[in-house]
C-alpha positions in Angstrom: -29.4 -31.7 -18.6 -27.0 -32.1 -21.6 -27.5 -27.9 -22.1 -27.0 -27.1 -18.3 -23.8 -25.8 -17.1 -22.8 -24.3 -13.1 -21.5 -20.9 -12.7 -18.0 -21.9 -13.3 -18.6 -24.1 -16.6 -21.1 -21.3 -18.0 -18.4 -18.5 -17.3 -15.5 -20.7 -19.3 -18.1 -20.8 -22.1 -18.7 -17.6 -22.2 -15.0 -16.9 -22.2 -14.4 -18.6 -25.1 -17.7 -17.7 -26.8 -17.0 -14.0 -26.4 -13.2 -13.9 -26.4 -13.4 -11.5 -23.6 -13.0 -12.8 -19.4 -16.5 -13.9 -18.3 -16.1 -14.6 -14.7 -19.0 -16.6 -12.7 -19.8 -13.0 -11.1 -20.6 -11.9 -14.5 -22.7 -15.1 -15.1 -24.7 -14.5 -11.7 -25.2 -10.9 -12.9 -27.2 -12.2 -16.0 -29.3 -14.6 -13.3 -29.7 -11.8 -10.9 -31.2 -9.2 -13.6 -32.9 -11.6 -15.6 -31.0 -12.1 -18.6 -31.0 -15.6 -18.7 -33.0 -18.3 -16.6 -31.8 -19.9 -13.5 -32.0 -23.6 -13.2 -31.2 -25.9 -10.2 -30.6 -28.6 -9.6 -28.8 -31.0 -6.4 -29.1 -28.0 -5.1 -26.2 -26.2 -8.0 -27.4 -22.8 -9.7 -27.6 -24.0 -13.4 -27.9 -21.8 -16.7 -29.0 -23.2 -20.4 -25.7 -22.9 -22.9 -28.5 -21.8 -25.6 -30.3 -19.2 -23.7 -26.3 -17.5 -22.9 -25.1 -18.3 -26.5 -28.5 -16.3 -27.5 -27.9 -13.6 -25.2 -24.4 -12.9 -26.5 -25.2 -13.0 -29.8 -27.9 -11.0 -29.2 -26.1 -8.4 -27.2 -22.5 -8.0 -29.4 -24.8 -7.7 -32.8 -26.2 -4.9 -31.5 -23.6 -3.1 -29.6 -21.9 -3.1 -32.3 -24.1 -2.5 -34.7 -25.7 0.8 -32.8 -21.9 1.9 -31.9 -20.6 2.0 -36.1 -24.0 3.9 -36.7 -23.7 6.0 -34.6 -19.7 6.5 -34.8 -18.7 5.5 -38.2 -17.0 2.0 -38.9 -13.1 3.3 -38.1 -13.6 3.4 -35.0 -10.8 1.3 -32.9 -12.6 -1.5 -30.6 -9.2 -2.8 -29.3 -9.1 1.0 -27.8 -12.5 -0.2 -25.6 -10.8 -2.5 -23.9 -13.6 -4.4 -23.0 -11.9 -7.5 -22.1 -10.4 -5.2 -18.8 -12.1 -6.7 -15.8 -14.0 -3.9 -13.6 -11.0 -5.0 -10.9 -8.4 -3.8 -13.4 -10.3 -0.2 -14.7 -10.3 0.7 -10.7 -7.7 -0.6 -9.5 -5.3 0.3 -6.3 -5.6 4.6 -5.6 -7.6 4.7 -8.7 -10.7 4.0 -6.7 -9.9 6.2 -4.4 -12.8 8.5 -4.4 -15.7 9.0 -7.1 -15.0 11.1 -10.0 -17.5 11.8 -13.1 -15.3 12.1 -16.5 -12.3 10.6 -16.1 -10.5 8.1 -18.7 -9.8 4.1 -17.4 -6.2 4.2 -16.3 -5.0 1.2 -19.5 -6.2 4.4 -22.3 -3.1 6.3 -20.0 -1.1 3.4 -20.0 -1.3 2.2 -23.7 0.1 5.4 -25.1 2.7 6.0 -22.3 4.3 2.2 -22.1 7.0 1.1 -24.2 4.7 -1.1 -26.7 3.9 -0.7 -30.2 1.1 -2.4 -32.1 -0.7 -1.9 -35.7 -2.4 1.2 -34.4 0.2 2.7 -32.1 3.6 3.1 -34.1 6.1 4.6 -32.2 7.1 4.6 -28.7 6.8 8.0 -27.8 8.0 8.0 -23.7 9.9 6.5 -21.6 10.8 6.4 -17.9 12.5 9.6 -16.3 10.5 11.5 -18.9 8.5 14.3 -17.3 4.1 14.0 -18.4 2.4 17.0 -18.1 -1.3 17.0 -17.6 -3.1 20.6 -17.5 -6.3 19.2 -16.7 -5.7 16.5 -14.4 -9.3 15.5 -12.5 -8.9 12.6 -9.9 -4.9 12.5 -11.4 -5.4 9.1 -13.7 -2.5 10.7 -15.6 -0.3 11.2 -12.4 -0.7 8.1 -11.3 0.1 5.7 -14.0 3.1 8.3 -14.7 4.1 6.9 -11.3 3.6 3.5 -12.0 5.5 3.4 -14.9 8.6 5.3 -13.4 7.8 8.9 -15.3 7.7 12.1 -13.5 4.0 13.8 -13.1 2.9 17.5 -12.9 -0.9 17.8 -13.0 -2.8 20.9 -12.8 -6.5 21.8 -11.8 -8.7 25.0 -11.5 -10.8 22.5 -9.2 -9.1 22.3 -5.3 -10.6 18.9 -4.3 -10.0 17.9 -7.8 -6.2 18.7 -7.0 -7.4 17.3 -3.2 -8.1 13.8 -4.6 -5.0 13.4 -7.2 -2.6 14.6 -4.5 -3.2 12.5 -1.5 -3.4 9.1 -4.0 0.3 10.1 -4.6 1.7 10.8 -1.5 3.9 8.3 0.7 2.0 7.3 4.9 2.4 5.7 7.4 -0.6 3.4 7.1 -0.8 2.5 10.8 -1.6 5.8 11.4 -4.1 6.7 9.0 -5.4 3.3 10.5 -5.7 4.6 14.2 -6.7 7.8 13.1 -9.8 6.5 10.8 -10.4 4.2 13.9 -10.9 7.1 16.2 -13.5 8.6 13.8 -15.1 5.6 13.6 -15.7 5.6 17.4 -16.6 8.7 17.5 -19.2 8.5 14.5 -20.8 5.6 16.3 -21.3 7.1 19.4 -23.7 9.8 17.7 -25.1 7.1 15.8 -25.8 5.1 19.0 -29.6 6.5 19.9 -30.8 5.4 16.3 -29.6 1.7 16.5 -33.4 0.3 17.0 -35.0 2.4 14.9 -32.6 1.0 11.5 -32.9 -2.2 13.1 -36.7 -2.8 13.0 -36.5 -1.0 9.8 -34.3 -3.0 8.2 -36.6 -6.2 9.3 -39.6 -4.3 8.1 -37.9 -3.2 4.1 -36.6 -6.7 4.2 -40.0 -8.1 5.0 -41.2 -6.2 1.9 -39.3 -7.1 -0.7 -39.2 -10.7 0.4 -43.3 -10.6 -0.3 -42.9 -8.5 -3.7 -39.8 -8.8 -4.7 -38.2 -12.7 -4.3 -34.8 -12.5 -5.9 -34.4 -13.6 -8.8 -37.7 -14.7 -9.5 -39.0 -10.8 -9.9 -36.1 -9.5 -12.4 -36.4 -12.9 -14.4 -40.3 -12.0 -15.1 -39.3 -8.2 -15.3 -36.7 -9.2 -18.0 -39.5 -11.1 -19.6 -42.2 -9.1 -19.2 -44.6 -11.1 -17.6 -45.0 -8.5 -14.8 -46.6 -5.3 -14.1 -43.7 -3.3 -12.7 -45.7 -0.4 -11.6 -48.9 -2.7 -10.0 -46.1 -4.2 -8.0 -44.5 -1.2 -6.4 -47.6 0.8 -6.1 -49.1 -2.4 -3.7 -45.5 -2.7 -1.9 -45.4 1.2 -1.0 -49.0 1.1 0.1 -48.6 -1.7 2.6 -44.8 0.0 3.7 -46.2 3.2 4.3 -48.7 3.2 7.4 -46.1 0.4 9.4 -43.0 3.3 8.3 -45.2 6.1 9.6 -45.7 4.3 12.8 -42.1 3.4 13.5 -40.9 7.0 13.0 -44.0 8.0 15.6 -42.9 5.3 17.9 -38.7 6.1 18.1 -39.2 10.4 17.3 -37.0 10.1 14.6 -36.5 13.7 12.8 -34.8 13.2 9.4 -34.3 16.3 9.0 -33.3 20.2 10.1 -31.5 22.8 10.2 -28.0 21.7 11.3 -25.7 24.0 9.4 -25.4 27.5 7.0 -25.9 25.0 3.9 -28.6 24.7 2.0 -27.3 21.8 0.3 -25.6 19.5 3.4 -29.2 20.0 5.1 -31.4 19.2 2.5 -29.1 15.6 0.7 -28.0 14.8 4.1 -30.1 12.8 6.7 -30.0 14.8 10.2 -28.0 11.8 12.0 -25.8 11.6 9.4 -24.7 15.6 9.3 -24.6 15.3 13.4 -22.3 12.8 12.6 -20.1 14.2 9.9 -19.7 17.4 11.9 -18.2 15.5 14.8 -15.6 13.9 12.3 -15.3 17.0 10.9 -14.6 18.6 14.3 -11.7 15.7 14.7 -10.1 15.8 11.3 -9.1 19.8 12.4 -7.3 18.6 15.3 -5.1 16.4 13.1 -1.7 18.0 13.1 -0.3 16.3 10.0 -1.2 18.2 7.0 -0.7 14.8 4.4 -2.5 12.9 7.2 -5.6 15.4 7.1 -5.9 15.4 3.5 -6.1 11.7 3.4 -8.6 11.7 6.0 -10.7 14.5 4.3 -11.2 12.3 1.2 -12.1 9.4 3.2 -15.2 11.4 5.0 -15.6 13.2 1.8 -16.3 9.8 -0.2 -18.2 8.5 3.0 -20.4 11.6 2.9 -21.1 11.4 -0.9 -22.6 7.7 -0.7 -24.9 8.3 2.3 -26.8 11.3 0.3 -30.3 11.5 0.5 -30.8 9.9 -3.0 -31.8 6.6 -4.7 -28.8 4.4 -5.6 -30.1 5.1 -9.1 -29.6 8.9 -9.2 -26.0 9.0 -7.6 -24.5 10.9 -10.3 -27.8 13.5 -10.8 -29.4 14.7 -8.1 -32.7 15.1 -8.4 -35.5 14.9 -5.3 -34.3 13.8 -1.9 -35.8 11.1 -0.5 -37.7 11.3 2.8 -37.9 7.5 3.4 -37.9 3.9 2.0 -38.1 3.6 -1.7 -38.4 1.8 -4.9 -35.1 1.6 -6.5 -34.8 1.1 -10.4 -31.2 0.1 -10.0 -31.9 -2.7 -7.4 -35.5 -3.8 -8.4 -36.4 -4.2 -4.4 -37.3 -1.5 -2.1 -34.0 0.5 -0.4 -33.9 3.0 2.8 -32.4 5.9 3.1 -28.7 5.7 4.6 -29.2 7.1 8.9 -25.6 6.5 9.9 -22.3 6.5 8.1 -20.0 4.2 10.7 -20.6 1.0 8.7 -20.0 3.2 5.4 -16.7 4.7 6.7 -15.1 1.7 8.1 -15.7 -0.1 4.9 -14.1 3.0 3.0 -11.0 3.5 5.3 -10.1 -0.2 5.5 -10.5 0.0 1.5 -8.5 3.0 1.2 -5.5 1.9 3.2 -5.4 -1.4 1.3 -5.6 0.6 -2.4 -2.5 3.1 -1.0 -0.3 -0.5 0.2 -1.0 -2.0 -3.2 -0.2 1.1 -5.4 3.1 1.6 -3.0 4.4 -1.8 -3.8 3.3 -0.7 -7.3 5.1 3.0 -7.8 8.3 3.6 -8.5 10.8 6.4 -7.4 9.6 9.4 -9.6 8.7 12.7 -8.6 5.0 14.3 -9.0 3.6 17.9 -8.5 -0.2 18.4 -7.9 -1.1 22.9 -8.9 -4.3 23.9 -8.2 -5.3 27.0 -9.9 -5.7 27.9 -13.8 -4.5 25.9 -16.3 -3.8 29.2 -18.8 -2.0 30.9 -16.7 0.0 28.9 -14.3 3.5 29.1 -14.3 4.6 25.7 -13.6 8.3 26.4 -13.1 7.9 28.6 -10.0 5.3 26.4 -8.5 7.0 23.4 -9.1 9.9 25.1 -6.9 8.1 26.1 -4.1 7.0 22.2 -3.7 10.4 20.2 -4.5 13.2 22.2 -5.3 15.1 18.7 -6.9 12.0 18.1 -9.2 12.7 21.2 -10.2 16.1 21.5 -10.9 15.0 18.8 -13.2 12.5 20.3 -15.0 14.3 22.5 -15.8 17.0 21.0 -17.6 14.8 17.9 -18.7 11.7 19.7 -19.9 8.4 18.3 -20.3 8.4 15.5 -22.6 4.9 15.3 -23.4 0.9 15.9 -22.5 -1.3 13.4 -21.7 -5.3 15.1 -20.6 -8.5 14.9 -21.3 -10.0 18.4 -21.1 -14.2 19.0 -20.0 -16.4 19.1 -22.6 -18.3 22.0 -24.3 -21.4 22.5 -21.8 -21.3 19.1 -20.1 -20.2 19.0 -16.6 -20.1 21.4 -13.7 -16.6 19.6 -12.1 -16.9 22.2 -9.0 -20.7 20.9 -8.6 -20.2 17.3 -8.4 -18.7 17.5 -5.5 -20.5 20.4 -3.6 -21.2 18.3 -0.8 -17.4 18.3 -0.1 -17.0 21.7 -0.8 -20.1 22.7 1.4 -18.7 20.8 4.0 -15.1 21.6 4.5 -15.2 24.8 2.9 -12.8 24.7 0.1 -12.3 27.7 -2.5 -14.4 27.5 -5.1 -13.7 28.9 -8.7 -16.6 28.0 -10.7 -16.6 30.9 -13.3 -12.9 30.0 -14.4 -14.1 26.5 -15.4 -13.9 25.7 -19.7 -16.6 24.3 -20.9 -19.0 24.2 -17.8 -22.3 23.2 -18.4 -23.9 26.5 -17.5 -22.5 28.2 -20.2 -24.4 25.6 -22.8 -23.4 24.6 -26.0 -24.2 27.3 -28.3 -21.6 29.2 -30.5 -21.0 31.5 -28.1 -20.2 28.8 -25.5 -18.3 26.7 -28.3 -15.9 29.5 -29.3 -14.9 30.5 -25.7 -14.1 26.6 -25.2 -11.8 26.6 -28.4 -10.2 29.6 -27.0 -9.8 28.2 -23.1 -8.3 25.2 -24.1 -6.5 26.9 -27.1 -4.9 29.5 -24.0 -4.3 26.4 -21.5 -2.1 24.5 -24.6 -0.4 27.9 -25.3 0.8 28.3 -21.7 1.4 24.5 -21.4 3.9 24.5 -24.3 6.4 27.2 -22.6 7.2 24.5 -20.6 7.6 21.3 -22.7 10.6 20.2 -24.9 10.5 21.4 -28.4 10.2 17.2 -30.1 7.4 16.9 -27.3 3.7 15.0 -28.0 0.3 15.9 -26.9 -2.6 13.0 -26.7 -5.9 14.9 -26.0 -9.0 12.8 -25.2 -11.7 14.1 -25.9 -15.4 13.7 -27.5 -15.2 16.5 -30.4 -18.7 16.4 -31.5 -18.7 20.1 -32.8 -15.7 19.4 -34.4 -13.5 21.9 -32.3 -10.1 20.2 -32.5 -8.6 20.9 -35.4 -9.0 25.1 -34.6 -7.9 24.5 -30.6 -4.8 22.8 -32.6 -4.1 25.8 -34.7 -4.6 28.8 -32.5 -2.4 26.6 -29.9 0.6 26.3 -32.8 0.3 22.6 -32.5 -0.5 19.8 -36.0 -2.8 16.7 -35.6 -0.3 14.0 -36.6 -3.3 10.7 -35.8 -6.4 10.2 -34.6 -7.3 7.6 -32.6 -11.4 6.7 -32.4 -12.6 4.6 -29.3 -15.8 3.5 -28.3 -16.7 3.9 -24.8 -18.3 1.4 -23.1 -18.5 0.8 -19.8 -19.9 4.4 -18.8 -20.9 4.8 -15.4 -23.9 6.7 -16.1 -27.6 5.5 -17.3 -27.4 6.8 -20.2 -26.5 3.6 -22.7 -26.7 5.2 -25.7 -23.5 4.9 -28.3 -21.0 7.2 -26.7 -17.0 7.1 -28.4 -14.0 9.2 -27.9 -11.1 10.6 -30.1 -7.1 10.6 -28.8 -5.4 13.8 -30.7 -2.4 13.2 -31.4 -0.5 16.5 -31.3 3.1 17.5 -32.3 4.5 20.8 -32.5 3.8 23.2 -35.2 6.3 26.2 -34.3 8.5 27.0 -32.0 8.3 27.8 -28.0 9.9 31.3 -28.2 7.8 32.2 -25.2 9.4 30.1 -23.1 10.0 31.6 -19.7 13.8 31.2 -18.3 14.2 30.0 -15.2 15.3 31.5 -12.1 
């Protein structure tokens, strides 16, 4: 008993053990998947100091180990920040909707803030300086700009990308958006009302199922272990679920799915009941007369519609094969169902969202922002920053940008217009796919490499018209062709540092050793090209 400690004595170990926050969630985490064995006893979850102290050891070796083999030993592990609870990394608008490839919002704040450390020299902004970021995503940039009183301009070839960054900025009248995401509630229920019996009894039936071959925790401890046959397991569960499933959908008529709408894609990821009811919210969102108000509420259905896709909880990120009913989920370890109404998904999401845009308002302070859709090379930000806030710029103008913070795509790794089709399928926004740098669908090869060095080459070019001539540039980026050091040439800008970080807490399954460099960029000539304002 001497080596047994409860969830709140084990996570105070482990704090001091690691030098990182352990929090009892994080120790119940290691029960759950069956890192560690669960004791009891009085009727207290208990959890051996050797078998965690074994664990950690264990684990840190060879994360680090793998990380400097793969990524050299200079690499800066302060820059991970792996002590950041998960509640910090997301926190207020930041978690505002899904977004695949964007940066933690401390990486933003650690070069932007007023500190200096042994890595970090020199204070390079401060507040009522204007940030510029020409590839802005899901805004990270814009936002912590906000947060730390410095004016924002992001720009995106992506509209929902622009979509997302713009409404986490903007000011509301939360009662509103309150009322208004209670109305689509109401409405979502009532086309969700004819199903209630059928996810009822299946519910009860899945639950029934994975109490019999799945008891929690006892089935991830011997996973862990190895002491069961995975496969045995879920091929004897999916036999016995199948011929009671068949029957329920026989007995209630269910029709999962059909041809609801001109879209391939909303008709084959989204359940029938689900479309039936995200046309009807749809349908109410195009009635709202508020143009900020929509745009919220757009995001909103656009991150309901996302999580109730016809996927397992494991393949969020890649689609792969819809799912036609219950399933074995590799993320879980227990049998899930596919998701037949969003109402409980879109409450939770609104009631969330309004909380994240009253926290980040107490948060922000008095700066102006600009969100510019369109592309990156050729915008010119002084007239489109007039046509939204003729004080901002007035400022701009005689302030300048002061610097660039951005991380741009990567050579042939993400399609950002495709991982979020089901938005664009289903409100119908612009798409410009071919103007993308970097998209996947272009590859990797030298062909595709050069035409990245040139894109982001053009978009720094066209960026520097507009920023102050003792300005700095952090790119993030993962330069694994070694691209950098030309875009920074052909773009008249000098790599002063590099900064090397490993990334750790990657959202995706892939866990193998995955870092990052920070560019540091100053100017290498002048701006002669820059435009003069009206």
């Amino acid at each position: 008993m001497n080596d047994l400690l409860d969830l709140n004595e084990a996570a105070a170990w482990a704090s001091e053990f690691t030098n990182k926050y352990v929090t009892p969630t994080n120790i119940s985490y290691l029960l759950q998947y069956g890192k560690v064995k669960k004791y009891s006893w009085n009727g207290k979850t208990l959890v051996s100091v050797e078998e965690l102290k074994k664990y950690y050891e264990e684990y840190y070796s060879e994360l680090r180990e793998r990380y400097e083999e793969r990524l050299g030993g200079d690499i800066n592990w302060a820059l991970s920040f792996a002590r950041v609870k998960e509640k910090e990394t997301t926190k207020h608008v930041h978690r505002l909707h899904p977004y695949k490839g964007k940066f933690i919002p401390q990486l933003v704040e650690y070069f932007l803030d007023g500190h200096t450390d042994d890595f970090k020299r020199d204070v390079y902004f401060r507040p009522g300086d204007i940030i510029l970021d020409p590839f802005a995503g899901s805004g990270t940039t814009l936002v912590q700009a906000a947060e730390l009183g410095m004016h924002a301009i992001g720009l995106d070839i992506s509209y929902f990308n622009c979509l997302i960054s713009e409404v986490k900025l903007l000011d509301y009248d939360l009662e509103t958006i309150a009322a208004h995401c209670q109305e689509i509630n109401r409405i979502i229920k009532a086309e969700s009302s004819r199903l209630a019996g059928f996810d009822r009894e299946l519910s009860e039936l899945v639950s029934s199922i994975n109490d019999e071959f799945f008891p929690s925790p006892e089935f991830k401890y011997s996973l862990a272990r190895g002491t069961v046959d995975e496969n045995r397991v879920v091929s004897e569960a999916l036999t016995c679920l199948k011929d009671k499933y068949d029957a329920l959908i026989n007995r209630y008529g269910v029709e999962l799915k059909g041809r609801l709408t001109g879209s391939d894609f909303l008709d084959t990821w989204l359940a029938a009941p689900v479309l039936r009811e995200a046309l009807a919210a749809r349908k109410y969102l195009n009635r709202v007369e508020s143009e900020k108000e929509r745009k919220l509420l757009t995001v909103i259905l656009s991150r309901t519609i996302r999580s109730c896709r016809l996927t397992p909880h494991y393949q969020l990120e890649l689609l792969n094969k819809p799912v036609s009913g219950p399933y074995y989920c590799y993320k879980h370890r227990k049998i899930c169902k596919p998701i037949l109404s969003m109402a409980r998904i879109f409450g939770r999401y609104s009631r969330d969202t309004i909380n994240r845009l009253a926290e980040f308002g107490r948060l922000k302070k008095d700066a102006f922002s600009a969100v510019i859709d369109g592309d990156s090379r050729f915008i010119n930000i002084f007239e489109e920053v007039k046509k939204r806030n003729e004080d901002f710029y007035k400022l701009l103008i005689n302030k300048r940008i002061k610097g660039i913070f951005t991380s741009p795509p990567y050579v042939g790794q993400l399609d950002y217009h495709a991982q979020h089709e089901y938005a664009y399928e289903l409100f119908g926004f612009n798409r410009r796919d071919d103007q993308e740098i970097g998209r996947s669908g272009r590859g990797k090869g030298s062909k595709a490499r050069e035409e990245y060095i040139e894109g982001i080459a053009d978009v720094l070019l066209n960026s520097k018209r507009y920023l102050a001539d003792d300005f700095h540039a952090f790119i993030v980026a993962n330069d694994e062709y070694g691209l950098y050091p030309e875009i920074a040439r052909r773009a008249g800008l000098k790599i002063v540092q590099e900064f090397k970080r490993p990334v750790l807490n990657r959202t995706s399954r892939d866990r193998n050793p995955y870092g990052e460099s920070i560019f540091h960029m100053v100017n290498n000539g002048s701006n002669s090209t820059s435009p003069d304002p009206d």
